[in-house]
C-alpha positions in Angstrom: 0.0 0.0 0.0 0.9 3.7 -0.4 2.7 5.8 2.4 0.4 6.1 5.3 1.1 9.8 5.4 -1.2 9.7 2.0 -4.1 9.0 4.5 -3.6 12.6 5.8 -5.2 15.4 5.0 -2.0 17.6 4.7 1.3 16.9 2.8 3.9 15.3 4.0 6.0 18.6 4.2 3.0 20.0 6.2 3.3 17.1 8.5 7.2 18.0 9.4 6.6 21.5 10.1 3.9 20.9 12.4 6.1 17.8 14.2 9.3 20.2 14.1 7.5 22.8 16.2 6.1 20.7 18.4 9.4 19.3 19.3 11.5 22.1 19.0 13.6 22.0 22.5 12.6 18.0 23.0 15.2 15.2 23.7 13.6 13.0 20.8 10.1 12.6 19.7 8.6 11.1 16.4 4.8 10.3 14.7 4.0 7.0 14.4 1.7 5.6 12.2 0.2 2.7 11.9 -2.0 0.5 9.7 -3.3 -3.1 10.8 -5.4 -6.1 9.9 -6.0 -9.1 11.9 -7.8 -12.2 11.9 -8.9 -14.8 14.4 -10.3 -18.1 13.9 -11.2 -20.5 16.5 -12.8 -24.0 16.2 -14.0 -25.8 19.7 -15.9 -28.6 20.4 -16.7 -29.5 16.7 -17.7 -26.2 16.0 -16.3 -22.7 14.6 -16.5 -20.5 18.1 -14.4 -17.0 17.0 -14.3 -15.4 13.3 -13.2 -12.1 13.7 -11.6 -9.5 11.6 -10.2 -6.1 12.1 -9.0 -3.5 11.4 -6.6 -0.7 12.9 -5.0 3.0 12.3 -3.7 5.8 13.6 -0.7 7.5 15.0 0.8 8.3 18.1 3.1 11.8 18.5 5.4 11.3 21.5 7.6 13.9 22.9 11.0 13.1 25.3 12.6 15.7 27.2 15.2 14.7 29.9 13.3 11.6 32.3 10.1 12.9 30.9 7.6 11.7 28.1 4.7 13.2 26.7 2.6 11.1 24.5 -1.0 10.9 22.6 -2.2 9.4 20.2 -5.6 9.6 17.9 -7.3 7.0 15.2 -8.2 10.0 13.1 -5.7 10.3 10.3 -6.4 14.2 9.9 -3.5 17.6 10.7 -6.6 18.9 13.1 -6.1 15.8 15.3 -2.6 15.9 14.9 -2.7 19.6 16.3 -4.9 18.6 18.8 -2.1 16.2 20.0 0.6 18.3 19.5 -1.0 21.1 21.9 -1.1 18.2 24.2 2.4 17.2 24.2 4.1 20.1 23.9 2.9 21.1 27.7 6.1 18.7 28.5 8.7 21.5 27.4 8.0 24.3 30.0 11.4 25.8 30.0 13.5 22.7 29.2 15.5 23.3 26.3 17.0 19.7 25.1 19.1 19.0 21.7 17.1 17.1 19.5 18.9 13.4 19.3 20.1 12.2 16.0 17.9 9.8 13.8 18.3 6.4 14.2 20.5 4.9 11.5 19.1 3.4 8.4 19.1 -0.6 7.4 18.5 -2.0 4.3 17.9 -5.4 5.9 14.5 -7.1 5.6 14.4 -10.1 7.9 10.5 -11.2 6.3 8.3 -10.6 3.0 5.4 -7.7 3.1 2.7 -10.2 1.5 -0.2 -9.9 3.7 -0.8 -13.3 5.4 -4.8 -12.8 5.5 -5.2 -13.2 2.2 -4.3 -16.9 1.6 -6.0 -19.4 2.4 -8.9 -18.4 1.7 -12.2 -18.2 4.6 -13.8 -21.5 3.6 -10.4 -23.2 2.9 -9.3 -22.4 6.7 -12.9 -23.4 8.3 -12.2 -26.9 6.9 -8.4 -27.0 7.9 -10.0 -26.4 11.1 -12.6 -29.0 10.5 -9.8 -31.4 9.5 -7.2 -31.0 12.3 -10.5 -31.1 14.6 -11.6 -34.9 12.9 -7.9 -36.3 13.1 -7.2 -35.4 16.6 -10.7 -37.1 17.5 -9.8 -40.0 15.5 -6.2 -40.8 16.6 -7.2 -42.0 19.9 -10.6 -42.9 21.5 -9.9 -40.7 24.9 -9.6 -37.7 23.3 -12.7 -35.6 24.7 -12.4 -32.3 23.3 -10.2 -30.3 20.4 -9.5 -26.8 20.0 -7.4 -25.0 17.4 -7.1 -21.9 15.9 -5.7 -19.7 13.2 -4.7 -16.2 13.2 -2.6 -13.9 11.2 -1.7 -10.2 11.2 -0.6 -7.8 9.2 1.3 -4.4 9.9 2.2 -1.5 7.7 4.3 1.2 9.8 5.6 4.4 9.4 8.2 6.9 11.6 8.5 10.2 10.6 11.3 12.2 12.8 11.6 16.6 13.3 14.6 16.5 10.9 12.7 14.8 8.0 14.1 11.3 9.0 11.3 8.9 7.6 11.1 5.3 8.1 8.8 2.3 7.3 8.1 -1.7 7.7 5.9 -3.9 7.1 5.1 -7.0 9.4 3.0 -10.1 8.7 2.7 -12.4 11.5 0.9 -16.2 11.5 0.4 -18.7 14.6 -1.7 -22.2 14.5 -2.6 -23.4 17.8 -4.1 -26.8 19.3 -5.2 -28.2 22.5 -6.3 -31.3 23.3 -7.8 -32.8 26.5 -7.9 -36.6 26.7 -9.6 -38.5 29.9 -10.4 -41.6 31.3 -12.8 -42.2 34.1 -13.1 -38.8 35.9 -9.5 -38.0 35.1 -8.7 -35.5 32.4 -5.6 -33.6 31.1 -4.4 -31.6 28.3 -1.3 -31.1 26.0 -1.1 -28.2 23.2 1.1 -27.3 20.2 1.9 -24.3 18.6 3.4 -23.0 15.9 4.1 -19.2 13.8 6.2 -16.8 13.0 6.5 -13.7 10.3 5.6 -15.4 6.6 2.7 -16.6 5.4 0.3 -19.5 6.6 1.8 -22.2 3.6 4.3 -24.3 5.5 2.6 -24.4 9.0 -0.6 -25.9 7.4 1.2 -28.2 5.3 -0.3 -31.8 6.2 2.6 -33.0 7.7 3.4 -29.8 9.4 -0.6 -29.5 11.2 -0.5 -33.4 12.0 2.5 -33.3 13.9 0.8 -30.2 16.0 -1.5 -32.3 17.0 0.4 -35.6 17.9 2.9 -33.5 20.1 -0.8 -32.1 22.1 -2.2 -35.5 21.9 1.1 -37.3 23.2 1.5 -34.5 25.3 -2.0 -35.2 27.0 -1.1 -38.8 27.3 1.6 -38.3 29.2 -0.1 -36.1 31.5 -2.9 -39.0 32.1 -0.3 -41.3 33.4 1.2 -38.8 35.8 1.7 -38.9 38.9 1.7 -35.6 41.7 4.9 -34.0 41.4 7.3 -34.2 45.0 7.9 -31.6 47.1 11.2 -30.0 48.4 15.2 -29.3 46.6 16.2 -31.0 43.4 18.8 -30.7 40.8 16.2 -30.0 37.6 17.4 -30.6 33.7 15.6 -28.1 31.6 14.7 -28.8 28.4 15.5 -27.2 25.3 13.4 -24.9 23.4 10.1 -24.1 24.9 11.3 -24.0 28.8 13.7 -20.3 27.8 10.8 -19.2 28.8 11.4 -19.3 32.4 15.1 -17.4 30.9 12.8 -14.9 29.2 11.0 -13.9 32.7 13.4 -15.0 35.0 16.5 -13.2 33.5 15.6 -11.0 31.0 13.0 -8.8 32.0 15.7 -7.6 34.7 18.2 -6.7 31.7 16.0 -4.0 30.0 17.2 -1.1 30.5 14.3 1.2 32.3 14.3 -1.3 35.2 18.4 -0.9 35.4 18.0 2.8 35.1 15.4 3.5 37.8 17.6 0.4 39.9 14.1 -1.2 40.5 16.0 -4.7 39.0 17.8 -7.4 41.1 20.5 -6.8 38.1 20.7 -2.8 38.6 24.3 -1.9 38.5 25.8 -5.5 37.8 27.5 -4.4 34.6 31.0 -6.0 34.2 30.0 -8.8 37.2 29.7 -12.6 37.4 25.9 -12.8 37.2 25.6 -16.6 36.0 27.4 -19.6 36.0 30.3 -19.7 33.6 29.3 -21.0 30.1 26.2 -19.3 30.6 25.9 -16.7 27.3 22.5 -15.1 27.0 21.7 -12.9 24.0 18.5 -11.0 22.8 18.3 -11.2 18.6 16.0 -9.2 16.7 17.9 -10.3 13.7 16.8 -13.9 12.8 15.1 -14.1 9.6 10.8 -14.5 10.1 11.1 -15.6 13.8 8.1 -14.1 15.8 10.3 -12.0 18.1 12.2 -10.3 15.1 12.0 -6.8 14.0 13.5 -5.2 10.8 13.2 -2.0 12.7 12.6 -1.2 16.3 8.9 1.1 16.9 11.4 3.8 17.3 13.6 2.9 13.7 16.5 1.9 15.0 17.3 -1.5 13.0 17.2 -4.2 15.4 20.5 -6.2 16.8 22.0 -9.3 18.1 22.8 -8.2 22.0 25.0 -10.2 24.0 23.7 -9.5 27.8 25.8 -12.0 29.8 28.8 -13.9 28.4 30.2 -17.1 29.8 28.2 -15.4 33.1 28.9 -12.3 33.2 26.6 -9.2 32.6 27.9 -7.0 29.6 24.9 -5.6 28.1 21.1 -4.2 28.7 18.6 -4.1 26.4 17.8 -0.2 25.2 15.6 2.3 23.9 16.6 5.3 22.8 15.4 7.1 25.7 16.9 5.1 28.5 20.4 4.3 26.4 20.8 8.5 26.3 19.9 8.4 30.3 22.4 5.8 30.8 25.4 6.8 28.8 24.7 3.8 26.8 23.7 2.8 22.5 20.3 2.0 21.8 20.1 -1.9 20.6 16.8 -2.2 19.0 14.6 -3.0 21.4 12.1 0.2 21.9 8.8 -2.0 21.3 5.3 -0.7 21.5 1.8 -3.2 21.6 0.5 -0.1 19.0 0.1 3.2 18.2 -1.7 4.2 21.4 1.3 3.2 23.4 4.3 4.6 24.0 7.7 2.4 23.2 9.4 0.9 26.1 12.7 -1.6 25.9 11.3 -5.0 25.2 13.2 -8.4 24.5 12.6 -10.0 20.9 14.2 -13.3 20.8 15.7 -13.8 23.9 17.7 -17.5 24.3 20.9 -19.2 25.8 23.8 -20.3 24.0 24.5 -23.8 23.7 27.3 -25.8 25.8 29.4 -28.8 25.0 27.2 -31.7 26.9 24.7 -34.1 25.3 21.5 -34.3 26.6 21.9 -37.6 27.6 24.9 -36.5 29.2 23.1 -34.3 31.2 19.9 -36.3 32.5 22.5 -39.2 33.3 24.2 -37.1 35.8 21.3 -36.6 38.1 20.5 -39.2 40.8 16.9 -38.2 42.0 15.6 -34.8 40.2 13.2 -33.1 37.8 13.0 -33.0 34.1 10.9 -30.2 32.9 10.3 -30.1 29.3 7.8 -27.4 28.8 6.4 -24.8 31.1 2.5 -23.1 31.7 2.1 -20.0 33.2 4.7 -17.7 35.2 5.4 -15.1 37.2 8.5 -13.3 37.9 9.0 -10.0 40.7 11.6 -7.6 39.0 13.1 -6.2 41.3 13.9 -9.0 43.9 14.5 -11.5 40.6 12.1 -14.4 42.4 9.8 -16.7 40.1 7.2 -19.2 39.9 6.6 -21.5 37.1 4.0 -24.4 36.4 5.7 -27.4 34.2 3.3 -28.8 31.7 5.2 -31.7 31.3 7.7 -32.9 33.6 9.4 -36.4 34.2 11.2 -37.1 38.1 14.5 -38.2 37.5 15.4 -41.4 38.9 19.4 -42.9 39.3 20.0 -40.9 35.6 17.5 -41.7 33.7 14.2 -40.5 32.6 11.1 -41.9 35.3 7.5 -41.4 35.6 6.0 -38.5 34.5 4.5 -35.9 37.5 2.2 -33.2 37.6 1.8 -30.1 39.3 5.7 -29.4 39.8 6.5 -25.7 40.3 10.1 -24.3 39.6 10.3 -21.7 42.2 13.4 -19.4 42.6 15.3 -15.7 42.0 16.7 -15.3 38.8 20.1 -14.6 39.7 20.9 -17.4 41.8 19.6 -19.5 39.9 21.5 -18.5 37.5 24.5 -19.0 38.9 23.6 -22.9 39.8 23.7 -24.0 36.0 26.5 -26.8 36.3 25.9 -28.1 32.5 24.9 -26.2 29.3 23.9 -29.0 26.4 24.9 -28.8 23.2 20.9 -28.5 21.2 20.2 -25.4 21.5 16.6 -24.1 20.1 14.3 -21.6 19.5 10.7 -22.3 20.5 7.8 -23.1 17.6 7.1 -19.0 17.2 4.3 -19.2 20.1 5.4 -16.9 22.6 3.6 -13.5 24.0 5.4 -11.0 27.0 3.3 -8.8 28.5 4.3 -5.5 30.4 3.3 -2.4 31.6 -0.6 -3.5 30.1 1.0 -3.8 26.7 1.9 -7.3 24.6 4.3 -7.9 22.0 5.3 -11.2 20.5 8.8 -13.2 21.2 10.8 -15.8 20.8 12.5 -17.9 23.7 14.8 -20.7 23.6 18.0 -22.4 25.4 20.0 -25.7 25.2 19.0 -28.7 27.6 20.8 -27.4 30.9 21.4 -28.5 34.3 20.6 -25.9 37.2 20.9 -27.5 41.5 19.2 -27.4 44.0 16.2 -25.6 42.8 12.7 -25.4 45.1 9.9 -27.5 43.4 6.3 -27.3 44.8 4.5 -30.4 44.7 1.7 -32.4 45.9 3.8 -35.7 46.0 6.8 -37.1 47.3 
């Protein structure tokens, strides 16, 4: 499609005036514009539950001067709402005069295609994938009691436009196919889910092969979980699995690297720089930069391209993840992360794909060095407290660990802990590093952007696991 600024009622020279005055003595400050569609599908219980479709403009006009932000934003594409907002956040001025930071640099990098994802396949053609997946998960084994899966897509066209003329734009499609299935027998049930995305179109996710295997990894998943047994209470050494489980790195570890928490010293990480944070071996980095992943950016919401970030090498802390606003407050370079849920929110420094490094131990290796412990291969809900680093996390399937090798599955086993201790009790990184299936969501501040996650198998002691059984 055209430039969004076409959708104004003003050239695109009247535009930059009106955005120069208004941040004339501002640290930083841009309009940014945005155009989306979206589309959910959802089929439950043999029947097609959500079909929704939107659609989504405007523009938000920010202004940054010193610790301060000013910020509104309108879903009227028109220079009188633009004044309207630019009245508003000029207030933030006063008498500060600021020098106007330098635009972001440019990037002729495209890390995924612009076709919109909506588009193909068709309505009809995705009912009866849904109808299909549905009918195979019911017919693969007789205690499956209920299927859910769904199919949505996205598609975003956006637009910076700086004081000194600096204009900027990408466009981002996004896909995920979900299912869940809950299996029972007797007045036992459990459930097990897939799922898969990431920025391309829908083709090779609902491939047959590619849909089938979503749903034998829920259904085996629920399986397991019908044979399990309460997980134990008390200390164990616990193997992590790879992929899936950097979750509990992404909440654990890496909300305390971005940088506003480190600048305000609300984090358990605040002032750490140049310190052994994490066991050596342990290299975390955040990557915007992988090709179509669901956590990658070509640009940042602010334009600053995005970039591979090393935040702790072989265990200790080198990097935080930046915006431009907190990176100038902190003597420090912007990497890429100022992220925003939409127009009507203001950017903040969010991870994209945030994983561990791999090791030199098999994964075999690993399990077979732990007497009586925890496998957890993929993890439910968490929650994390920033500033003290202490989290919570539900396994969704787990395995006790019995004389080095894999036991009885359990259920109910939460990893509790603080992020930086924790760290520092990885005794074995594995060599299988992986990304998760593009499924991830991180929520902050009331705003949610996709991510990626991922680590290597890895070995962490003595970790508390709450449990029902022993």
């Amino acid at each position: 499609m055209d430039s969004l600024i076409s959708l104004f009622d003003a050239e695109k020279a009247t535009l930059e005036r009106q955005l120069a005055d208004t941040l004339k003595g501002c640290d930083d400050g841009e309009l940014y514009l945005e155009y989306a569609q979206s589309e959910h599908l959802a089929f439950d219980n043999g029947k097609l539950k959500v079909g929704s479709f939107n659609t989504d403009q405007g523009f938000g006009l920010r202004a940054v001067a010193g610790e301060a932000t000013a910020y509104a934003h309108s879903g009227e594409l028109s220079l009188a709402s633009l004044k309207r907002a630019s009245d508003a956040v000029a207030t933030i001025r006063g008498g500060y005069e600021g020098h106007y930071a330098d635009a972001p640099q440019r990037t002729n990098r495209h890390l995924y295609g612009e076709i919109n994802p909506l588009a193909e396949p068709g309505f009809e053609q995705k009912v009866k994938l849904l109808q299909e997946i549905d009918a195979y998960a019911r017919a693969a084994d007789p205690r499956v009691r209920q299927v859910s899966a769904s199919l949505g897509a996205s598609w975003q066209v956006v637009e910076l436009l700086r004081a000194d003329g600096h204009w900027v734009r990408d466009v981002r499609p996004m896909v995920r196919v979900n299912v869940s299935v809950i299996v029972g027998e007797g007045d036992r049930q459990e459930a097990g889910s897939h799922g898969m995305g990431g920025r391309k179109g829908f083709g090779e996710f609902i491939a047959q092969d590619s849909w089938q295997h979503a749903v034998d990894d829920a259904l085996r998943q629920a399986l397991v979980n019908l044979e399990a047994v309460p997980a134990p209470a008390g200390t164990f050494d616990v193997v992590l699995g790879p992929g899936w489980p950097g979750v509990m790195l992404h909440e654990a570890v890496g909300h305390g690297l971005e940088g506003d928490f480190n600048r305000k010293k609300t984090s358990a990480f605040s002032g750490l720089l140049g310190e052994q944070v994490a066991a050596k071996g342990v290299t975390v980095v955040d990557d915007g930069t992988i090709a179509e992943r669901r956590g990658s950016l070509t640009i940042d919401d602010e334009g600053t391209p995005t970039n591979r970030t090393v935040l702790i090498e072989d265990g200790k802390l080198v990097n935080y993840m930046q915006d431009r606003q907190n990176a100038r407050l902190m003597g420090m370079e912007p990497t890429g992360n100022g992220r925003r849920q939409s127009h009507a929110h203001q950017p903040m420094p969010r991870m994209t794909n945030t994983y561990m490094l791999g090791g030199s131990h098999e994964p075999e290796e690993i399990i077979a060095s732990v007497k009586d412990g925890i496998y957890a291969v993929s993890f439910g809900g968490g929650q994390v407290d920033i500033t003290s680093g202490k989290f919570v996390f539900n396994c969704t399937e787990a395995y006790r660990i019995r004389d080095g090798r894999k036991a009885e599955p359990i259920k109910g086993a939460n990893l509790i802990g603080s992020g930086p201790p924790a760290m520092k009790r990885v005794t074995m990184v594995g060599n299988d590093m992986a990304l998760d299936s593009g499924m991830g969501m991180c929520g902050k501040n009331g705003q949610s952007v996709p991510v990626g996650v991922g680590q290597p198998t890895l070995r962490m002691n003595e970790v508390t696991v709450g449990g029902t059984g022993v």
